[in-house]
C-alpha positions as CSV (number, residue, x, y, z in Angstrom):
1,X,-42.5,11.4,-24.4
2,X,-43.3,7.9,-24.2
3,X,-41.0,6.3,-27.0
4,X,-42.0,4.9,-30.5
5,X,-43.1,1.6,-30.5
6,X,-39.8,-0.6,-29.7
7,X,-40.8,-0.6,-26.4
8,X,-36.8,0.8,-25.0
9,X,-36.9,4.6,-26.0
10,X,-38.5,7.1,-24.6
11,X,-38.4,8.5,-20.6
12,X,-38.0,5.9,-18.7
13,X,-35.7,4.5,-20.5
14,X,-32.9,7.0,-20.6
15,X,-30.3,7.2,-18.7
16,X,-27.7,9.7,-17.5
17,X,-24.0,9.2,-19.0
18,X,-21.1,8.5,-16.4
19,X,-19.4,10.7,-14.4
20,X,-16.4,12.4,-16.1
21,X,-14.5,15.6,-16.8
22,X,-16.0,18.6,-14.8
23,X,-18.7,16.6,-13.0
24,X,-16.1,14.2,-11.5
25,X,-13.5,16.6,-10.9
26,X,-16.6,18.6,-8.9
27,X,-16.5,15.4,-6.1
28,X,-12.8,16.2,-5.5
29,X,-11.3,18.3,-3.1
30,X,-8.6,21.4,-3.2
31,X,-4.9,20.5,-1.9
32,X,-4.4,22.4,1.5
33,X,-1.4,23.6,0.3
34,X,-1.8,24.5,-3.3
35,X,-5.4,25.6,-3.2
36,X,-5.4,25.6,-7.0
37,X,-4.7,21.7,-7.2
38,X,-6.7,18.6,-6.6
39,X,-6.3,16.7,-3.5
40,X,-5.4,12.7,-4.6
41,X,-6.9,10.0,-3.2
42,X,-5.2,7.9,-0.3
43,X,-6.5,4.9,-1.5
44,X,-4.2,4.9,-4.5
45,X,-1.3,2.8,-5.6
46,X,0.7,6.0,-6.0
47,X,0.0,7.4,-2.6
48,X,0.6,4.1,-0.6
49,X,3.7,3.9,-2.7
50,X,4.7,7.1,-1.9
51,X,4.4,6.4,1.7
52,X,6.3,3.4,1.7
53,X,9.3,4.9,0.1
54,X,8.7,7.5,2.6
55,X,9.0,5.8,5.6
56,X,11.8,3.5,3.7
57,X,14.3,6.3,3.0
58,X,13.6,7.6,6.3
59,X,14.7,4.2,8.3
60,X,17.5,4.6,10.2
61,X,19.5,1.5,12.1
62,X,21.9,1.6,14.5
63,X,24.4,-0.9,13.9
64,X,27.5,-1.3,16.4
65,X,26.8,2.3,17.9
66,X,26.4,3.8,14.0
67,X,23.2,5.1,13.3
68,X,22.9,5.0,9.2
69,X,20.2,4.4,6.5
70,X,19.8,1.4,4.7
71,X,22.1,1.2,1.9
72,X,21.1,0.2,-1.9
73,X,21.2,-3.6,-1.2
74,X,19.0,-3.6,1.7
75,X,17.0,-1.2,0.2
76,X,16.1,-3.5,-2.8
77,X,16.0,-6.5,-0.9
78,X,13.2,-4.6,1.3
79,X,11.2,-3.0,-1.3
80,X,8.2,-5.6,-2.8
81,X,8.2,-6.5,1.0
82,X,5.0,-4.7,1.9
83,X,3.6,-6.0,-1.7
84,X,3.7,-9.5,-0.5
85,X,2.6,-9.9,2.7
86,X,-1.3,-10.3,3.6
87,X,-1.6,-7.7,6.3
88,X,0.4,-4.8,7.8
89,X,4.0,-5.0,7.4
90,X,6.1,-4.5,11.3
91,X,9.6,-3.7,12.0
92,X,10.0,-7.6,13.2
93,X,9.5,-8.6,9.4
94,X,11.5,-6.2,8.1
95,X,14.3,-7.6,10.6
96,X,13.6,-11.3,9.7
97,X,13.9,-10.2,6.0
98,X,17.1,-8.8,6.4
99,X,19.1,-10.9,9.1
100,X,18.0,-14.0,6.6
101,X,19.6,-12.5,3.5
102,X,22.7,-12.0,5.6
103,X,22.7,-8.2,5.4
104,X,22.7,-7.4,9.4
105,X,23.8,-9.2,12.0
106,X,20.9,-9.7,14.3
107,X,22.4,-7.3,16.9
108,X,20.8,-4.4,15.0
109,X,18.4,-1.7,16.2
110,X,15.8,0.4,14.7
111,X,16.4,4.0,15.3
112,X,13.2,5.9,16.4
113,X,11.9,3.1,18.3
114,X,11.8,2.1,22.4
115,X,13.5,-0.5,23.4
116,X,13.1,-2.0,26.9
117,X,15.8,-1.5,29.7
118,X,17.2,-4.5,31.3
119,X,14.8,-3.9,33.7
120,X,11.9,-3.6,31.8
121,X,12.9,-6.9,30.6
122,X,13.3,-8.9,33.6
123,X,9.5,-7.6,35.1
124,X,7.8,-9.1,32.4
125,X,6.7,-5.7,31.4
126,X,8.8,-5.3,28.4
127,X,6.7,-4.7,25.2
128,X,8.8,-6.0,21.4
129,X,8.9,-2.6,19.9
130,X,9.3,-4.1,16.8
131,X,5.8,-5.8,16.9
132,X,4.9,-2.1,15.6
133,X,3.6,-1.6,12.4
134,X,6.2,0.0,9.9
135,X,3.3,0.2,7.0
136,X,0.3,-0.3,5.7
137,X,-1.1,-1.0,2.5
138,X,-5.0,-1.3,2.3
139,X,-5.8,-0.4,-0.9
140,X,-3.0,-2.5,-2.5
141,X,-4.3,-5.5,-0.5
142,X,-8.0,-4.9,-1.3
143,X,-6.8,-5.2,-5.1
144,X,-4.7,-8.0,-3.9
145,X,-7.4,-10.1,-2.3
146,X,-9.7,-8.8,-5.5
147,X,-7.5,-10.0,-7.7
148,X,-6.7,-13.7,-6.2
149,X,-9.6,-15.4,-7.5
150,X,-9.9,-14.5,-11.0
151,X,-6.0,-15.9,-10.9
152,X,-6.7,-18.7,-9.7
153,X,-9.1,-19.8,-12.3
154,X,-6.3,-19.2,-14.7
155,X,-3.9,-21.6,-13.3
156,X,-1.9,-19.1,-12.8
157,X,-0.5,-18.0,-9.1
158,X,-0.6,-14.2,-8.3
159,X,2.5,-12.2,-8.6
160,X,2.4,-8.7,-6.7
161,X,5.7,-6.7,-8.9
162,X,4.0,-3.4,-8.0
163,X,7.6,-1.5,-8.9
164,X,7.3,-2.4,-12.2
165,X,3.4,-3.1,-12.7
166,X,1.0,-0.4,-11.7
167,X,-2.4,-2.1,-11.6
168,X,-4.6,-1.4,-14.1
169,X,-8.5,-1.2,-13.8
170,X,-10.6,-2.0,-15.9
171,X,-14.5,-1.6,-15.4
172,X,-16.8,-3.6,-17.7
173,X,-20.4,-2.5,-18.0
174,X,-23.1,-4.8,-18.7
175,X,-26.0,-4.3,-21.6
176,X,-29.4,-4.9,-21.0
């Protein structure tokens, strides 16, 4: 019970192995739709990238009275948008991003969102619709922020290619 005499065996020295298999799979929950599957997590690259394609191929504009989604072009001009930028990513972004790359006039609307009225405008009380946030990211910019660092100390500048680079982590355990 209390070991031989190499002073590390013995009780209090023993330790529990990680958590894996059934004991993880335990901590998760049930899908609310398929009650025989496992719920994923929302802090995952795959969920936040599913959300962002989401709301992507959803996007409609309305561009000289036609109301159509973004075609191939835009679309893969837009898509590392999100990837890059530091915080939430807004409809005023977006626009910048494609108005720059010569893709849409600046005339363009959003479809789905409020613009002011004339009126609205000339009281002052008119609020930029496209100030809103189009998507969010957290996860990918906690690994993001995480990751800056240890680049740094590399010489080597960060570069978010989440389309073609799932991150990978690793976790390293220390001995005693």
């Amino acid at each position: 019970m209390l070991g031989n005499a190499d002073r590390k065996s013995g009780l209090f020295w023993s330790q529990k192995p990680a958590l894996s298999g059934a004991d993880l799979l335990k901590m998760l929950g049930h899908c609310t739709f398929e009650k025989s599957e496992y719920r994923a997590p929302k802090a995952s690259f795959t969920a936040e990238r599913h959300v962002w394609l989401t709301r992507l191929n959803n996007l409609r504009i309305v561009c000289d009275d036609i109301t159509r989604p973004l075609n191939e072009q835009e679309r893969q001009l837009v898509l590392p948008l999100p990837y890059q930028q530091v915080g939430d990513f807004t409809y005023k972004q977006l626009r910048a991003a494609l108005v720059r790359a010569g893709r849409l006039p600046d005339s363009f609307r959003f479809a789905g969102l409020s613009y002011p009225t004339e009126a609205q405008r000339e009281s002052g009380k008119a609020k930029d619709p496209e100030g809103k946030r189009l998507v969010r990211l957290p996860a990918w910019q906690e690994l993001r922020r995480g990751k800056r660092p240890a680049s740094k100390q590399n010489g080597k500048a960060l570069q978010a290619q989440p389309w073609t680079d799932a991150p990978r982590l690793s976790i390293k355990l220390r001995g005693c």
